[in-house]
Backbone as a printed PyTorch tensor [residue, N CA C, xyz], in Angstrom:
tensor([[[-21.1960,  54.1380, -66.6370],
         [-22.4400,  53.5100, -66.2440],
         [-22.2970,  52.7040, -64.9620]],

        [[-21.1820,  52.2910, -64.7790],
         [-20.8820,  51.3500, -63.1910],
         [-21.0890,  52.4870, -62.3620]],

        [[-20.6560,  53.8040, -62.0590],
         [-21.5390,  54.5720, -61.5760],
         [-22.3920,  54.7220, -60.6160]],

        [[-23.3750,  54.7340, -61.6830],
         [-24.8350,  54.8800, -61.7120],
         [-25.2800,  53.6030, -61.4540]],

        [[-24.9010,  52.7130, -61.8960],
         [-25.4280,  51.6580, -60.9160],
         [-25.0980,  51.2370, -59.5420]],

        [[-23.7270,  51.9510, -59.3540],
         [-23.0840,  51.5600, -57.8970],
         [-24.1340,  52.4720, -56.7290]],

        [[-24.5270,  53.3540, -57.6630],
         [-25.4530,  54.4630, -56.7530],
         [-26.6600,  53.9050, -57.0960]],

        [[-27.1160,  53.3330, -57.4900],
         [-28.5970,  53.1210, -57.8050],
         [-28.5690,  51.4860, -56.2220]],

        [[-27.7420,  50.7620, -56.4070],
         [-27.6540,  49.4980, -55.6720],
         [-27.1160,  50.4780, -53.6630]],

        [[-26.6420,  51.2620, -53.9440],
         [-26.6400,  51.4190, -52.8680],
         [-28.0540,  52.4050, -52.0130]],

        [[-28.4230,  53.2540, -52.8030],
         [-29.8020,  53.2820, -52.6520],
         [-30.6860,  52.5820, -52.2210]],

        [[-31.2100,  51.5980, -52.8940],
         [-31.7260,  50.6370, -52.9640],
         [-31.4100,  49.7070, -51.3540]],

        [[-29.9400,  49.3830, -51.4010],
         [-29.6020,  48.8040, -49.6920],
         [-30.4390,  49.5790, -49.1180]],

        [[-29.8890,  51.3730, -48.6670],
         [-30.7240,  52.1550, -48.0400],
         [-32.2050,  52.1550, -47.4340]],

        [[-32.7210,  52.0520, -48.8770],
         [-34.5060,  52.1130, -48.5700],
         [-34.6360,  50.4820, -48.0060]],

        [[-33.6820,  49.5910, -48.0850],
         [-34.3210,  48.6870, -47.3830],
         [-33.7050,  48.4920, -46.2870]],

        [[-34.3990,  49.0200, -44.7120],
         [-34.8320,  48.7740, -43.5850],
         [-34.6760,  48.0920, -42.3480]],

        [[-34.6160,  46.8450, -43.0850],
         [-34.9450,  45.6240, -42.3490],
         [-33.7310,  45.3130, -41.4140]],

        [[-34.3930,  44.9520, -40.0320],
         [-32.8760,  45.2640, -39.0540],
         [-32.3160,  46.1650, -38.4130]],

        [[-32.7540,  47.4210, -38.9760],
         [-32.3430,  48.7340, -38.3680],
         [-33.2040,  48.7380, -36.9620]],

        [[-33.9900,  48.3150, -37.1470],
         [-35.2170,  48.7470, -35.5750],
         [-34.3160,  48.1680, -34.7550]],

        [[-34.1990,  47.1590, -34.7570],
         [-33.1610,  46.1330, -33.6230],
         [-32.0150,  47.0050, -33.1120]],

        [[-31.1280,  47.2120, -34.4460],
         [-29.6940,  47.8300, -34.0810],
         [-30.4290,  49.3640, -33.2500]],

        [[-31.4720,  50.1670, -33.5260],
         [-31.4940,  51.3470, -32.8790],
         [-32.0000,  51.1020, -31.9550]],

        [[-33.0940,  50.3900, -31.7820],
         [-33.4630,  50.1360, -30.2950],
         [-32.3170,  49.5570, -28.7510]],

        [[-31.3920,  48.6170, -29.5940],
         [-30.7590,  48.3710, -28.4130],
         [-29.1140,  49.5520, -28.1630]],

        [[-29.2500,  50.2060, -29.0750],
         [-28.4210,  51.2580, -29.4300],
         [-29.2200,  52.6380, -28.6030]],

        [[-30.0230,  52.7760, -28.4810],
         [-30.5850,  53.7120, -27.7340],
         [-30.9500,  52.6500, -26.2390]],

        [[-31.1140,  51.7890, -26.3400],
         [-31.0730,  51.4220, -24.7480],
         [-30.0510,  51.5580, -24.0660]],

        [[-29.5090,  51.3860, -24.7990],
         [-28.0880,  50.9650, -23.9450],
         [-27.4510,  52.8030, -23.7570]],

        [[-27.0040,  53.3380, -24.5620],
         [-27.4030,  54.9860, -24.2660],
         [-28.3120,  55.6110, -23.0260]],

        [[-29.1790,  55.3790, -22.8090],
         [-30.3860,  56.0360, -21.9820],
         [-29.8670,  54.6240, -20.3840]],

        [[-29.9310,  53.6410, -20.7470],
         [-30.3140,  52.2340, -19.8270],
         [-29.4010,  52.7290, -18.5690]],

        [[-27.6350,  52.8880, -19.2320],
         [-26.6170,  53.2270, -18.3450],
         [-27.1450,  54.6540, -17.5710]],

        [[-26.8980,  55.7520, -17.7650],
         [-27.4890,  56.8880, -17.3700],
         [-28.2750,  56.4280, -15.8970]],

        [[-29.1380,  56.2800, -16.9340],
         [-30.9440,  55.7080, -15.8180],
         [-30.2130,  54.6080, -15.0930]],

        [[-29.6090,  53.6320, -14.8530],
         [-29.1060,  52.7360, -13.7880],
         [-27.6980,  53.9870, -12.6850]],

        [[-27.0430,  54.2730, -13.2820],
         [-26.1310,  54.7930, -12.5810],
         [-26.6240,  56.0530, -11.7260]],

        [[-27.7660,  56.9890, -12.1910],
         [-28.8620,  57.8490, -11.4060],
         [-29.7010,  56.6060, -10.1650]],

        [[-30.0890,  55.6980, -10.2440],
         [-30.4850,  55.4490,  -8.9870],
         [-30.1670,  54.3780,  -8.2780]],

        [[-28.4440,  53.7980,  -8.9890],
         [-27.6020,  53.1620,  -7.8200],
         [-27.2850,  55.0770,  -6.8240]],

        [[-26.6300,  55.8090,  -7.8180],
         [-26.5440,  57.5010,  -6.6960],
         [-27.6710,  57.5720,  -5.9860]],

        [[-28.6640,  57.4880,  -6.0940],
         [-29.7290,  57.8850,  -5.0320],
         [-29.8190,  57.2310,  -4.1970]],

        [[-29.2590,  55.6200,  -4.1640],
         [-29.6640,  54.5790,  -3.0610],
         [-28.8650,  54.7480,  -2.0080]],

        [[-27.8960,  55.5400,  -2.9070],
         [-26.5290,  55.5200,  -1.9230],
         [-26.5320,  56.6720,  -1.3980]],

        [[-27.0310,  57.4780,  -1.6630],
         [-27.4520,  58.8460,  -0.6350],
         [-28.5780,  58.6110,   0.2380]],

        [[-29.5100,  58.1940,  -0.1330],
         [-30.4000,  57.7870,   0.7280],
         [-30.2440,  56.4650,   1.9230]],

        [[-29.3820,  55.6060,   1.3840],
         [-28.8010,  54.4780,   2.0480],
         [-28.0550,  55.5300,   3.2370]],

        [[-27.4890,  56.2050,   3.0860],
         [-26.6100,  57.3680,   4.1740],
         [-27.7740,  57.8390,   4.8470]],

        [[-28.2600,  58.8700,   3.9500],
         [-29.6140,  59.5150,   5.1620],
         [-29.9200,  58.6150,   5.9040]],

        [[-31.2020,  57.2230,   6.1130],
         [-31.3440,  56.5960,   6.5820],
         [-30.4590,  56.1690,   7.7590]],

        [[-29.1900,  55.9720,   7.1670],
         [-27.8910,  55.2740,   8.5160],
         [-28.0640,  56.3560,   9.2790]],

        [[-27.5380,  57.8410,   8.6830],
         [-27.4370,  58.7490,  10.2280],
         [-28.6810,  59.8610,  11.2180]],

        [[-29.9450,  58.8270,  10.1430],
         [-31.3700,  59.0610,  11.0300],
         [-31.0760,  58.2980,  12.5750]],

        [[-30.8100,  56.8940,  11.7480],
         [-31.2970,  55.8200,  13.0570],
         [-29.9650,  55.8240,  13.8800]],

        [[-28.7310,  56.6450,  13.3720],
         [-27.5460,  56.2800,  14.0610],
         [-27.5750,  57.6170,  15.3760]],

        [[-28.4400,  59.0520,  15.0890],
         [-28.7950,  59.6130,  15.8310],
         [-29.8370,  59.4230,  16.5270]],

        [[-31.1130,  58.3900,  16.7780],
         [-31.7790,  58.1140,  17.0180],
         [-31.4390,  57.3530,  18.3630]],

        [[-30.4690,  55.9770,  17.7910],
         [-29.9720,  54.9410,  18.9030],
         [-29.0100,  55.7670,  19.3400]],

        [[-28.0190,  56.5360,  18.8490],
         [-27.2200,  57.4300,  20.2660],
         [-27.6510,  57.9880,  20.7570]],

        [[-29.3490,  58.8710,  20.6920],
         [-29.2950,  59.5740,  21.8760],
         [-30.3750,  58.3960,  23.0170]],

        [[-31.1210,  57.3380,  22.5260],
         [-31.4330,  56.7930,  23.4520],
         [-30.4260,  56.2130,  24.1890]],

        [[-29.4270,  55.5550,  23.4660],
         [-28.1890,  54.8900,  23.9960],
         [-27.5480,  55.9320,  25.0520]],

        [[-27.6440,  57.4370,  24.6020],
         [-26.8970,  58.2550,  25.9540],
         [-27.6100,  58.5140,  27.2190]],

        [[-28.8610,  58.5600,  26.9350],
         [-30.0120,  58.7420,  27.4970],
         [-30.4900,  57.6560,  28.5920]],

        [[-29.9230,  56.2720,  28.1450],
         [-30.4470,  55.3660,  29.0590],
         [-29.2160,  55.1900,  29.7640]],

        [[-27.9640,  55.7350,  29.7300],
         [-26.8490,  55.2940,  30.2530],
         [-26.4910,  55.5640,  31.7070]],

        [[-25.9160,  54.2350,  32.4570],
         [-26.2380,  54.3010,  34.0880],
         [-25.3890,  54.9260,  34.4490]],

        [[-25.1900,  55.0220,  36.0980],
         [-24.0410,  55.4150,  36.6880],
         [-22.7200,  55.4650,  36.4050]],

        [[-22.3670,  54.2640,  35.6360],
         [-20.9150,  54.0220,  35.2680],
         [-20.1130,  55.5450,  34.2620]],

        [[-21.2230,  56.2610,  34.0180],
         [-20.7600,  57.4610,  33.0800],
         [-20.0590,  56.8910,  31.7600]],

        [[-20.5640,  56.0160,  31.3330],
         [-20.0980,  55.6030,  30.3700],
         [-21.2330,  56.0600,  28.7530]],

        [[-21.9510,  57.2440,  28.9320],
         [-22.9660,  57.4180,  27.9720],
         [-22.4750,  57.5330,  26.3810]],

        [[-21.5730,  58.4940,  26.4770],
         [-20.7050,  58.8610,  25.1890],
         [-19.9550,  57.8040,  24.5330]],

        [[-19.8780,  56.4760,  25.2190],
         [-19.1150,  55.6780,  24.6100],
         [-20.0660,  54.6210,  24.0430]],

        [[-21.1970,  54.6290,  25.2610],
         [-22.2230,  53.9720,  24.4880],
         [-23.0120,  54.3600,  23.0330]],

        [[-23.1540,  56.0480,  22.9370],
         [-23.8120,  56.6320,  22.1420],
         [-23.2930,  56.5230,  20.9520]],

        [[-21.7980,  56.4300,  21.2200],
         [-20.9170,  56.5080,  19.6970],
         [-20.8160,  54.9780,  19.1890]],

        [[-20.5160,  53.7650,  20.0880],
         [-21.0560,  52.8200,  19.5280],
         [-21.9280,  52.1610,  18.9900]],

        [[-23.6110,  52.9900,  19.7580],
         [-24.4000,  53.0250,  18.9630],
         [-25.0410,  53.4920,  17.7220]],

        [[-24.1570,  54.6110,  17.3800],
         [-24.4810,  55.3760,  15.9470],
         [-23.8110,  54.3090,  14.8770]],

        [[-22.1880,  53.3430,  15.8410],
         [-21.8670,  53.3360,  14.2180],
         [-21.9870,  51.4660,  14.1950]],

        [[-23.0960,  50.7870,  15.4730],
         [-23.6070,  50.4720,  14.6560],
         [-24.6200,  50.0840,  13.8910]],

        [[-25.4570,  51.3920,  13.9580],
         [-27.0090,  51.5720,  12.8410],
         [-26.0430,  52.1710,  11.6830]],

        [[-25.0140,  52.7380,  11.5940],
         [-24.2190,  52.4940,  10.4490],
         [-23.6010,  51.7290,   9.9810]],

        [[-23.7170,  50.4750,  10.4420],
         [-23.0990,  49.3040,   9.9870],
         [-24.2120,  48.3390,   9.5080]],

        [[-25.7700,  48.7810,  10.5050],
         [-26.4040,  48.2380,   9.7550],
         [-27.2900,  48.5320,   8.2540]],

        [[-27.0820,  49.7290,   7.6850],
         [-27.0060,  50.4450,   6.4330],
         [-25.9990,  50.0810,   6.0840]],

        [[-25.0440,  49.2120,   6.3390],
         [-23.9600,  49.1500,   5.2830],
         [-23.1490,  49.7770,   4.5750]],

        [[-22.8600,  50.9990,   5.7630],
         [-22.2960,  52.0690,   4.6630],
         [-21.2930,  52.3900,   6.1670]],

        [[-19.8630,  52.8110,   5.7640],
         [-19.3030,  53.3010,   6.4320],
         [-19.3580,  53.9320,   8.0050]],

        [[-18.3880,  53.9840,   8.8280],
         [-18.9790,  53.7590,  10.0750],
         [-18.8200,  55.2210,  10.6270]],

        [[-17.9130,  56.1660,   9.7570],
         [-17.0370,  57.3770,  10.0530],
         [-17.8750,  58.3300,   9.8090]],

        [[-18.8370,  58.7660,  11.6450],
         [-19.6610,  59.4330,  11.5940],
         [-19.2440,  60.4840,  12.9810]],

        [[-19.3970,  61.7980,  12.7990],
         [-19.7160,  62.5750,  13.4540],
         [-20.2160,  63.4260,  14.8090]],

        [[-20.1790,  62.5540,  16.0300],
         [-21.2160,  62.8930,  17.2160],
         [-21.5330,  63.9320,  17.3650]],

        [[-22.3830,  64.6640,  17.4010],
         [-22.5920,  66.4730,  18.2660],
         [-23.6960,  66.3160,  18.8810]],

        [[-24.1900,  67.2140,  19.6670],
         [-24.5630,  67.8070,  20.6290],
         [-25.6710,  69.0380,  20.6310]],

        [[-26.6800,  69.5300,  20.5170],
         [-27.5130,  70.7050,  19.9710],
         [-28.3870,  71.0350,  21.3320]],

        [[-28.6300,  72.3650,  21.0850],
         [-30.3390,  72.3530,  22.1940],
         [-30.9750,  71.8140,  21.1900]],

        [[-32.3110,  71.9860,  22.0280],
         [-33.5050,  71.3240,  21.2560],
         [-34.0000,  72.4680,  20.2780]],

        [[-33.8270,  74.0360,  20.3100],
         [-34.5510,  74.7630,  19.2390],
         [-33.2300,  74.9090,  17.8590]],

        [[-32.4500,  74.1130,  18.4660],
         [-30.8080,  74.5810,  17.6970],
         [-30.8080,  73.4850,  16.5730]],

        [[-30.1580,  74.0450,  15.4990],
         [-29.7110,  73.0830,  14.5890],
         [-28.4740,  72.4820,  14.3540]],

        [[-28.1420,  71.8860,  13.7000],
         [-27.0430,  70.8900,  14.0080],
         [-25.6860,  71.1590,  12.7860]],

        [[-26.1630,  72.3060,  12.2030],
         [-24.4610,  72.9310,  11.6030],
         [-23.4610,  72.9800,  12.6430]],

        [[-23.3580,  73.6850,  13.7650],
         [-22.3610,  73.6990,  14.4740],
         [-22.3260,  73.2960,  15.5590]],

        [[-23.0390,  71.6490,  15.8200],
         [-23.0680,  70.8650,  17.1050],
         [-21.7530,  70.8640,  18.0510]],

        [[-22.2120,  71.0330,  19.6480],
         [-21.2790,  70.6760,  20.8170],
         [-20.4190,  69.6500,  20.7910]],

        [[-19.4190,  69.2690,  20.7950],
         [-18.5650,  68.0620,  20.8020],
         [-18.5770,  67.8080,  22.5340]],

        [[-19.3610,  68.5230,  23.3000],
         [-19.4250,  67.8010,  24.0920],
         [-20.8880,  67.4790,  24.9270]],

        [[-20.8890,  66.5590,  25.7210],
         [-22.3860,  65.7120,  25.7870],
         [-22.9580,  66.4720,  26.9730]],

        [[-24.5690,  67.0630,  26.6870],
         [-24.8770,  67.8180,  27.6480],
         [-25.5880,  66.6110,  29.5100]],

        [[-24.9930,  67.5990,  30.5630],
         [-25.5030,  66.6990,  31.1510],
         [-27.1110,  65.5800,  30.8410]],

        [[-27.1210,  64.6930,  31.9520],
         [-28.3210,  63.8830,  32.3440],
         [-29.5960,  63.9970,  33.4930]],

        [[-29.4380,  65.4570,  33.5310],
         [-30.5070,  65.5080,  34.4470],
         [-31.5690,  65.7970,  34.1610]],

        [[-32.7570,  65.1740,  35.3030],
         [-33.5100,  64.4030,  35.0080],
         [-34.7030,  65.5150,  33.9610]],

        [[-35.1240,  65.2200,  33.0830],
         [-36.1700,  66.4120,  32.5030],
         [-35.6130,  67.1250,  31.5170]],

        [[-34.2150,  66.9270,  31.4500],
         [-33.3150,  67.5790,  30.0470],
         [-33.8880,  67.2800,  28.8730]],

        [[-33.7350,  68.3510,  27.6470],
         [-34.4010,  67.7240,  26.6170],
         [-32.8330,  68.4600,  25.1990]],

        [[-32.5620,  67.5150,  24.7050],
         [-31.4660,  68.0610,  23.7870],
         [-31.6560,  67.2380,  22.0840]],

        [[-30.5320,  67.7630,  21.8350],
         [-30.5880,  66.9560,  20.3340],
         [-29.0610,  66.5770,  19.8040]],

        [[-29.5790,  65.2320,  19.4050],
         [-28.1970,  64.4020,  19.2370],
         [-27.9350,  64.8600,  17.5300]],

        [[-26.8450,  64.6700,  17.4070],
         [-26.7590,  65.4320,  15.8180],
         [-25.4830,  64.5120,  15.3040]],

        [[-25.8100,  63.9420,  14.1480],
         [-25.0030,  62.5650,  13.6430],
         [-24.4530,  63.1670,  12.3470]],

        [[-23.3800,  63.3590,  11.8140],
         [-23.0450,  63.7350,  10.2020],
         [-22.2460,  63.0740,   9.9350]],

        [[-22.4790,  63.0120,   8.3670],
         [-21.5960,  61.8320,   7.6230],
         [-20.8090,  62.6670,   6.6040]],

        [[-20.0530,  62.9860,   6.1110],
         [-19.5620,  63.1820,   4.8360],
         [-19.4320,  62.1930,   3.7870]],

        [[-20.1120,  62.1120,   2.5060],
         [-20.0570,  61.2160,   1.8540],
         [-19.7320,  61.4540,   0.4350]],

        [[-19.2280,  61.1410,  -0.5460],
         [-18.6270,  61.6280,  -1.5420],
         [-19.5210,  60.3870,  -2.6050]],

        [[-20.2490,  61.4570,  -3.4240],
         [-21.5410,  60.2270,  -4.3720],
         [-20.1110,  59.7300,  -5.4260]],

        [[-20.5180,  58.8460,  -5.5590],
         [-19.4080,  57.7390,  -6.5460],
         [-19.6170,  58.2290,  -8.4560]],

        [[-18.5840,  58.2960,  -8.8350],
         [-18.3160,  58.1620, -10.3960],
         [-18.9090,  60.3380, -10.1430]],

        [[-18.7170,  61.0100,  -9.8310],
         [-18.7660,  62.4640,  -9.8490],
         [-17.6770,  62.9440,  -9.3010]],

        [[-17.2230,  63.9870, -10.6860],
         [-16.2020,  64.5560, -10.1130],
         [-15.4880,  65.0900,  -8.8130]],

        [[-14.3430,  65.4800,  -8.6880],
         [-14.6560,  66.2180,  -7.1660],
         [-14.4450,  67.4040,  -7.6970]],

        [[-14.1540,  68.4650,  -8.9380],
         [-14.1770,  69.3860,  -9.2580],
         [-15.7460,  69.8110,  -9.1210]],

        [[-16.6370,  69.0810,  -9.4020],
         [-17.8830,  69.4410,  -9.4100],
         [-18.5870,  69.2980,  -7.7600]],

        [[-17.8890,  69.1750,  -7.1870],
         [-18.2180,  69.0210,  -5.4370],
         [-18.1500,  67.9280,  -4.9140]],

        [[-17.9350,  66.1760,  -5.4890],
         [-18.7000,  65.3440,  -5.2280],
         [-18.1790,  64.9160,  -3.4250]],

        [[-16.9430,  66.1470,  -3.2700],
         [-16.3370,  65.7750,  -1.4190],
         [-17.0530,  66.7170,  -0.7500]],

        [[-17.9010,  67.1580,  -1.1660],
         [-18.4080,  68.6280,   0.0970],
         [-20.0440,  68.3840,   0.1910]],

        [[-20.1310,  66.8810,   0.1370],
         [-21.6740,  66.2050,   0.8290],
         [-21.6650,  66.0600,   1.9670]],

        [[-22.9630,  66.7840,   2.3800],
         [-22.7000,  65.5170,   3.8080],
         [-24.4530,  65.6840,   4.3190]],

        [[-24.4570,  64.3580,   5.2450],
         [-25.8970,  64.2990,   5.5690],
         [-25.8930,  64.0820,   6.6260]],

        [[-26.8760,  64.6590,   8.1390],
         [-27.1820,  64.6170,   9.0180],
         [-28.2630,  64.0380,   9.4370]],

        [[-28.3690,  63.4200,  10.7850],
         [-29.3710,  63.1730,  11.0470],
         [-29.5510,  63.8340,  12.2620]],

        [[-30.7420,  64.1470,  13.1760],
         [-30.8640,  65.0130,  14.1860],
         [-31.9590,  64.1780,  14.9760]],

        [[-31.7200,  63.7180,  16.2500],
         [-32.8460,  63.3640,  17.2630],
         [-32.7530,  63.8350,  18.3360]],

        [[-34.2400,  64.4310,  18.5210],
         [-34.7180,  65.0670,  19.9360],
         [-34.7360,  64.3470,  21.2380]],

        [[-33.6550,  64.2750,  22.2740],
         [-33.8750,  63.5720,  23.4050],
         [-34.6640,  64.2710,  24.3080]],

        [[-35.2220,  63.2620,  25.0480],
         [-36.2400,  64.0570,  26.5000],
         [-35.3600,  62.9640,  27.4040]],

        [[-34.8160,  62.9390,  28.5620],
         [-34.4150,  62.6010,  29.4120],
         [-35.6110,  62.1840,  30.4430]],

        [[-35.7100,  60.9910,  31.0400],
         [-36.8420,  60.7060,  31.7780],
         [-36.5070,  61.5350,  32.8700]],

        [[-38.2390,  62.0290,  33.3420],
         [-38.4280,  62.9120,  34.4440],
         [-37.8620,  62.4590,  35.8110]],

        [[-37.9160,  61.3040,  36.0660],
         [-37.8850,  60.3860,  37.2860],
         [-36.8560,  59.8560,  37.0460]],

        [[-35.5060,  60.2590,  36.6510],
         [-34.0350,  59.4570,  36.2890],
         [-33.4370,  59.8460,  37.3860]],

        [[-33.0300,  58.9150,  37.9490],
         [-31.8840,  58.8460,  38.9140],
         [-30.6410,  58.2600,  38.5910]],

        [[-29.6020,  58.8400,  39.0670],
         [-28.3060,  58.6860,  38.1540],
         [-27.0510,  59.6810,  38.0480]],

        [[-26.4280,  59.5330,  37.2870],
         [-25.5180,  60.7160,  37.0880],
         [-25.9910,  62.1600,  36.2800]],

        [[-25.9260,  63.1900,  37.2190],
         [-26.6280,  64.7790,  36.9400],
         [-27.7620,  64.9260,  37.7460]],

        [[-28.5980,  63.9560,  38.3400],
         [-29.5980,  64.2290,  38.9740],
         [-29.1710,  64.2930,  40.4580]],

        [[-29.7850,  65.4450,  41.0520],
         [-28.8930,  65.8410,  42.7930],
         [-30.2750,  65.5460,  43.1920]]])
């Protein structure tokens, strides 16, 4: 008969309830909560990149673009990419290239097309970035994000390339 009552009393615990909502609710938060936080610290941080090597191709090609006589454009341009990558806060180890303007920027020029006056090119910035807590069996080293800006060279530039 102890038994049957040991099963009847534990039953009984069973059907009563009280407390369980608590333990499953923060038992499923915490399940789902991590996930959902660690998905869009990854996105900030990919997008935190895009952003850097928008504006880091943006200010190098004005930065090459406005650069005087001294022929110093390329040194300006690369200091200026990395630092709109410094001001994203993200690593400074970026990429320079070189494109026409109908060209895309997979296999940019490593070297800087002249400055004469009416040129129109495209500066091409890439980052390789490896998203955090993902394997690298699953790719997480073979990211990378570009940014691409269209220079127009002023018509009326006098300077180095213009005869």
């Amino acid at each position: 008969m102890t038994c049957c009552r040991l099963w009847a009393r534990i039953r009984a615990r069973l059907a009563d309830q009280s407390g369980n909502a608590m333990i499953e609710f923060v038992f499923l938060g915490i399940i789902l909560l991590i996930p959902l936080i660690y998905l869009v610290l990854a996105a900030s941080y990919v997008q935190r990149n895009i952003y850097g090597v928008t504006q880091a191709a943006r200010e190098a090609g004005r930065a090459y673009a406005t650069a005087g006589d001294s022929g110093s454009g390329l040194d300006r341009a690369e200091y200026a990419a990395q630092l709109a990558m410094q001001d994203q806060r993200t690593a400074t180890d970026v990429t320079l290239g070189w494109a026409p303007t109908g060209g895309d920027c997979d296999h940019p020029s490593r070297v800087p097309p002249p400055l004469a006056p009416g040129a129109v090119f495209a500066v091409c910035v890439t980052r390789h970035i490896t998203i955090p807590g993902v394997p690298s069996f699953v790719g997480a080293r073979h990211n990378t994000v570009t940014g691409r800006f269209v220079v127009h060279v002023d018509d009326f530039r006098s300077g180095p390339g213009s005869q």
